[in-house]
N, C-alpha and C positions, 0 to 999 in steps of 0.2 A: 504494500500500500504506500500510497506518495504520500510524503513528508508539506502538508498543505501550506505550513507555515516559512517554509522554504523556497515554495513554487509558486509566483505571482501568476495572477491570473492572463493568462492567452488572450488576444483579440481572437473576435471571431467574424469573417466577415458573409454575409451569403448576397451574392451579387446573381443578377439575372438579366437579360431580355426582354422578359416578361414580368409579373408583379414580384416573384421571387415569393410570392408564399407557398406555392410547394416545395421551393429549395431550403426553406426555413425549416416547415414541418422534418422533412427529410433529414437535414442537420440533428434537429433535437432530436431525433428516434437513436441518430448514429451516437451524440455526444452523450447520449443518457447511459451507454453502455460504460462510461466513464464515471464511476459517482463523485471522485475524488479529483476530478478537473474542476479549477476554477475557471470561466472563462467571464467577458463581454463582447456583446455581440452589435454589431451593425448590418440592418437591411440593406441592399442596395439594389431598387428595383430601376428596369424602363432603361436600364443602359442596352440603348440601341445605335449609336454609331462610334465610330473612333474617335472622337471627341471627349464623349463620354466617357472611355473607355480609357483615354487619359486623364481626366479628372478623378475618376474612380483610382486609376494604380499612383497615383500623388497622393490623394489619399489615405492610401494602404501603406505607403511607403513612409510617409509622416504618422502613422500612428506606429510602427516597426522601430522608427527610428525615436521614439517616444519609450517604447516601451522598451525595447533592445531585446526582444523577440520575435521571433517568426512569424507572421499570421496564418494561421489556420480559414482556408476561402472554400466555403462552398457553391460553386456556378451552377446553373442551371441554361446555359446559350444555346439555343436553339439552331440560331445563325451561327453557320462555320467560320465568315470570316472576322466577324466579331469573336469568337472564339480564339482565333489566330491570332488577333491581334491584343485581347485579353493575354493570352500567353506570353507575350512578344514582351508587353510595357511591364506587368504585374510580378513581383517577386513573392515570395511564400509557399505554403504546401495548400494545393491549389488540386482541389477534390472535384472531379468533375460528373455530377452527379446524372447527366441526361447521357451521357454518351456509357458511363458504365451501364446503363437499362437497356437502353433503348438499341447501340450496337447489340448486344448478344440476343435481342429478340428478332430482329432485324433476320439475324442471321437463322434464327431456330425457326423462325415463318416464313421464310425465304420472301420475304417482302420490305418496300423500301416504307420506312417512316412519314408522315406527310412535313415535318419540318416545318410545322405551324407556330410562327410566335405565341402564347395564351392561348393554343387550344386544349390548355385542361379547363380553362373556366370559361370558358364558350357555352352558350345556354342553347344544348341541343335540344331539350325538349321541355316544350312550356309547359306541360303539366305536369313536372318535377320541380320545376323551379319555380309554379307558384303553388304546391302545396309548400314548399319551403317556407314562403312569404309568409301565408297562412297559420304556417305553423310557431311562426317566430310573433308573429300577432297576439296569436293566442295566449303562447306561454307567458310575453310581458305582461298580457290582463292578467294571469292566473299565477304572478308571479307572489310568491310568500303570504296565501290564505288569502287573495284582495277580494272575490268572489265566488261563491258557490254555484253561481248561474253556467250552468255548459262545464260541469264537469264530468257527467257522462260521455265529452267527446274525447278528453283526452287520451292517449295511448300510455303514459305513464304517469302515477302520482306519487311526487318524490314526497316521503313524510323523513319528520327529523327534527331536533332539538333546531334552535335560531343560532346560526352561522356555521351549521357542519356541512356546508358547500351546498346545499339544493338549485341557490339560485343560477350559478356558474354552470354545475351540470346542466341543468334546465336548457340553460341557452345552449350548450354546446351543440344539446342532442337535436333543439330546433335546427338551427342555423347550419349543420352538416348530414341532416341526415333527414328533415322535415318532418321530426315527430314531433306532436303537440303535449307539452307537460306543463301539468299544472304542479305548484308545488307548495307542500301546506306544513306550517310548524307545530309543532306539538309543541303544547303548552303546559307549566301544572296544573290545571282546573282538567286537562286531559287523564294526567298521573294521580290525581287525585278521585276520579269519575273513575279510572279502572278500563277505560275502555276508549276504543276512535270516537274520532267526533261521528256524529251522526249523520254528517254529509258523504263522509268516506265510507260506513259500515256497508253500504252495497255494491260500494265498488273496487273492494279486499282484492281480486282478482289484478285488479291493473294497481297496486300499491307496491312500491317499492322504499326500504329506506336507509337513509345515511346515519352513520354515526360515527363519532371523533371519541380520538381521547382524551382525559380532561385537562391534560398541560395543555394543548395543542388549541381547545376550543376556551380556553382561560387568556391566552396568550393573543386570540382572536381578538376575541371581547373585549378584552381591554384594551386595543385598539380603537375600541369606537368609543365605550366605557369607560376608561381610568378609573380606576380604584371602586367598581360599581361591586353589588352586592351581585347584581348580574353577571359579573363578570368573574368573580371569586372563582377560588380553585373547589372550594367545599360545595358551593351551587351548580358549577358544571360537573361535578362528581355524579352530585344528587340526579340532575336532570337526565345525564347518559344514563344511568344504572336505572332509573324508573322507564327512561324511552324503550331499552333494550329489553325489559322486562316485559312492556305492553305491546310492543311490536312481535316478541315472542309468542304470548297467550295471544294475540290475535294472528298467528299466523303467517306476517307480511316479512318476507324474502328481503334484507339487507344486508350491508358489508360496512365496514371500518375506513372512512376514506382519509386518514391519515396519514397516511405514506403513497396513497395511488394518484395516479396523475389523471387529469378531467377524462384524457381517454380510457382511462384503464376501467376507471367509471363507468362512464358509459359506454364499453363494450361486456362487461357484465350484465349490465342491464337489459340489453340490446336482446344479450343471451339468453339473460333468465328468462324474460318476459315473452319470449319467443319471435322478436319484430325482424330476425334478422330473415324468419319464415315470409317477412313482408317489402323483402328486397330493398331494405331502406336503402335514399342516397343521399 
């Protein structure tokens, strides 16, 4: 294991062509297999001509020479000769994320690429991309208990103590994948009743729930709280151990999301609830 306090943290840069958020996503998947890398990270989307493409490696090259290490670059260039010329100006370990995929498939389908700037976010079909819409609609109404009205349309109801992630999931699950979640907190007049609220008891099937541990949801808290009774270590104790208890006697399928990341989240969930039967995109 690396010596953290010895090893300053790495630039990290992911440069693209296009918006560069699939070369980000892609990045954190690879960097995460590092737990013990500290790095910082710079976007650099829309670099599309040799201009930019000098502006961009003057960049990289004054924060190298700032830092007095290497940068670590993840591209995603579609276009070859930007590519080329990326190569040509830019110094660092320079990961090139489109040509490692997309060559060996090339080759395995005996077929050429289309070499489309931004065609992963091209909106090929509209009735994908406005249940999306739809879906991200919904879940801000139905975002931390706001209304009971159109609960029966959601596909997932995150329940859970107030701040063990529901809202964050919630959105993820709309906005990449167009499911509609509602998300409801459990409160103590709930811990104390013994049982869901009465808005959720008939809809146990589609309920799913988060729970933290109490350093983690104390440390939240008081975030927003300072020194609040709410926030205390003795009250997030209390609320998890009573949540986990009533989510157990009623049956409702959840996980610990303190160490998982929003995807790991919601591909559980995706799981359990069976939606992945529902080709989400």
């Amino acid at each position: 294991m690396t010596d953290q306090t010895t090893n300053p943290p790495r630039h990290v840069f992911i440069v693209s062509d296009g918006t560069a958020i699939t070369a980000e996503a892609l990045a954190h998947s690879i960097l995460a297999q590092f737990p013990d890398l500290r790095y910082h990270q710079t976007r650099m989307p829309f670099v599309t001509t040799v201009d930019k493409v000098q502006e961009v490696a003057r960049q990289i090259a004054e924060e190298e020479k700032r830092d007095g290490q290497r940068p670590i670059i993840f591209t995603t260039f579609v276009d070859p000769q930007i590519m080329r010329a990326f190569n040509e100006y830019v110094s660092g370990h320079v990961i090139d994320l489109f040509r490692k995929f997309v060559g060996p498939l090339e080759t395995e389908l005996g077929m050429k690429s289309a070499h489309s700037v931004g065609a992963t976010h091209r909106i090929r079909d509209d009735e994908k991309y406005n249940r999306r819409i739809a879906a991200i609609d919904y879940t801000l109404q139905h975002d931390d208990g706001q209304t009971n009205r159109g609960l029966d349309e959601a596909d997932v109801i995150l329940v859970g103590v107030s701040r063990s992630g529901k809202t964050p999931t919630s959105l993820f699950l709309a906005m990449q994948f167009g499911i509609k979640v509602a998300n409801y907190p459990l409160i103590p007049e709930d811990f104390d009743r013994g049982e869901l609220p009465e808005a959720l008891r008939p809809l146990r099937h589609k309920l799913f729930g988060l729970s933290i541990k109490p350093e983690r949801l104390s440390e939240i808290r008081n975030e927003r709280r300072p020194g609040s009774r709410y926030a205390s270590m003795a009250n997030c104790t209390s609320e998890i151990e009573a949540a986990e208890n009533l989510m157990r006697r009623e049956g409702v399928r959840w996980l610990n999301s303190t160490t998982k990341s929003i995807e790991e989240i919601s591909a559980t969930i995706i799981s359990e609830l069976g939606l992945d039967k529902r080709r989400v995109e």
